[in-house]
C-alpha positions in Angstrom: 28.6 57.3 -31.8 30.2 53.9 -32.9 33.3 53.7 -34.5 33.4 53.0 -38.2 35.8 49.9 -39.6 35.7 50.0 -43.6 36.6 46.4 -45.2 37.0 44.4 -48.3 36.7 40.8 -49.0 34.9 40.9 -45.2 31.9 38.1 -46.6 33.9 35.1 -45.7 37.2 33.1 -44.2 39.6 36.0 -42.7 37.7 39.1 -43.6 34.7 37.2 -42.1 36.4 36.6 -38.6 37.6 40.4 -38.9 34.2 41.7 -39.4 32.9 39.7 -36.5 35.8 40.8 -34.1 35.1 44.9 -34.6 31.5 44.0 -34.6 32.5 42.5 -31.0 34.6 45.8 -30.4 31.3 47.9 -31.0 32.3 49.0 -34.3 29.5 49.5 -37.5 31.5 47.4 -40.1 30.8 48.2 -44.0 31.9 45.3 -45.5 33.3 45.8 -49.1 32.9 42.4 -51.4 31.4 41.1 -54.7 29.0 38.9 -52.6 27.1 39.4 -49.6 27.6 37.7 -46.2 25.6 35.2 -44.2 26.4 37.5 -41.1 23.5 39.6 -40.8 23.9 42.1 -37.5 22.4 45.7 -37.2 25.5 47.4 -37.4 26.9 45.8 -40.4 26.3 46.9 -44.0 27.1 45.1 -47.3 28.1 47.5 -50.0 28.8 45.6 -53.2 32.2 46.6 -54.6 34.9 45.3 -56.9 38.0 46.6 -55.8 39.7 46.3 -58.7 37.3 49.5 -60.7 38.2 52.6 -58.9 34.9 54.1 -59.5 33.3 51.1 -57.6 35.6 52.1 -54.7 35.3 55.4 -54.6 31.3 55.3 -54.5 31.7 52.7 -51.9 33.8 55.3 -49.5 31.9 58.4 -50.9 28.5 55.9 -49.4 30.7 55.5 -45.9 31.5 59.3 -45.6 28.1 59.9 -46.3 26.5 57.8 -43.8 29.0 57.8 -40.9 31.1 61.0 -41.6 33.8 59.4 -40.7 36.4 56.2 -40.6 38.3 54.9 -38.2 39.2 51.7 -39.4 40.4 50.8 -42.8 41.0 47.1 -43.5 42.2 46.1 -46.9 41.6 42.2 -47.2 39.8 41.6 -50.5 42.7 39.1 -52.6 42.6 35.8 -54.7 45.6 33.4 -55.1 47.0 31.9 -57.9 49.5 28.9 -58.2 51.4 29.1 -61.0 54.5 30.0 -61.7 55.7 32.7 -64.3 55.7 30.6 -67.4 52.0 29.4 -66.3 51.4 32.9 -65.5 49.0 34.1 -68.3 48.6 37.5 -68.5 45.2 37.8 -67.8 45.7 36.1 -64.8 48.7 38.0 -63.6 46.5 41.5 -64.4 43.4 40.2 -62.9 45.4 39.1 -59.7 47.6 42.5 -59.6 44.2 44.4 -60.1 42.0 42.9 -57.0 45.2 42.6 -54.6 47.4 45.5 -55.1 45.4 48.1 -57.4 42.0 47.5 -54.9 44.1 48.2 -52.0 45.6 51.4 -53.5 42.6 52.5 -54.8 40.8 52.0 -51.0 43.4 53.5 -49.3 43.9 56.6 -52.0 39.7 57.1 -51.6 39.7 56.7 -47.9 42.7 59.0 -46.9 41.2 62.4 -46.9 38.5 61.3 -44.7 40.8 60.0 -42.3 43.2 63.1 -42.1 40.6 65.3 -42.0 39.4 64.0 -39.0 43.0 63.7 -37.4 42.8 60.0 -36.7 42.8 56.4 -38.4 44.4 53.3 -38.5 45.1 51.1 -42.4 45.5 47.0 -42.4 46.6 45.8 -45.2 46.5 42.4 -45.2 49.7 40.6 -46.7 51.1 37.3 -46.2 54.2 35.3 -45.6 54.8 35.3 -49.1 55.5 39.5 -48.8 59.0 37.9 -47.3 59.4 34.4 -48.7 59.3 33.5 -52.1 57.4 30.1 -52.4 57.1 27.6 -55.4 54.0 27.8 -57.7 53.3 31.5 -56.4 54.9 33.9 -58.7 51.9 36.7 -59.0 51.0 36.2 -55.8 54.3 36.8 -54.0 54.9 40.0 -56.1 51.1 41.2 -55.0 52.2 40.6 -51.2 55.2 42.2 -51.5 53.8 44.9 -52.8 51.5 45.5 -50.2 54.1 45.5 -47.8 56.2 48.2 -49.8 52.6 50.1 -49.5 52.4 49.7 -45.6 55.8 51.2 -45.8 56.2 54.0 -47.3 
């Protein structure tokens, strides 16, 4: 039986390169993302999810459970960027932002969980960034949404 590795925002750039490397390791990799990749292998699936809808999530893991009964892997990578500081910050942005990278990873890990106790094993990335330690210039949103994620991994 392969090992199961659960991903979001795996279609391109470093979700991409993560997909490829558990693909490597063996793993059958659900990728997670609004758009499909051009990586096509037998034991990878695209399940079109936006993180930021909780019901989209938790049909996405309900779909893994279902077809795998089981997870071993969770990698939360799905985020956008923004450069703009607060006063540029509209709030659209800021809760569109706040919604894919901190409320998509909470609402992955929150459906994924059970699965992953219940079978007594698992391992979460989140993926975070410099900026969940260093404040940078132009990057207000974005630095709280790291730093956030690294609060999550924490506690």
């Amino acid at each position: 039986m392969n090992k199961v590795c659960v991903i979001t925002g795996g279609s391109v750039g470093i979700g991409k390169a993560v997909v490829e490397q558990f693909l490597a390791d063996g793993f059958h990799v659900y990728n997670l993302d609004l758009n499909p990749s051009d990586l096509v292998h037998e034991r990878s699936e695209f399940i079109r999810c936006d993180v930021s809808d909780a019901h989209q999530v938790n049909n996405a893991i309900q779909y893994v459970v279902d077809m795998s009964e089981r997870i071993d892997v969770l990698v939360s990578n799905a985020g956008v960027h923004l450069s703009a500081n607060i006063e540029n910050t509209s709030d659209e942005d800021f809760e569109r932002l706040m919604s894919i990278n901190v409320k998509g990873a909470f609402y992955l890990l929150k459906a994924a969980l059970p699965t992953m106790r219940a079978q007594g094993s698992g391992s979460v990335i989140l993926v975070g960034s410099d900026q969940s330690l260093v404040g940078k210039t132009n990057s207000f949103a974005y630095n709280m949404s790291k730093s956030a994620l690294a609060s999550m991994a924490k506690t």
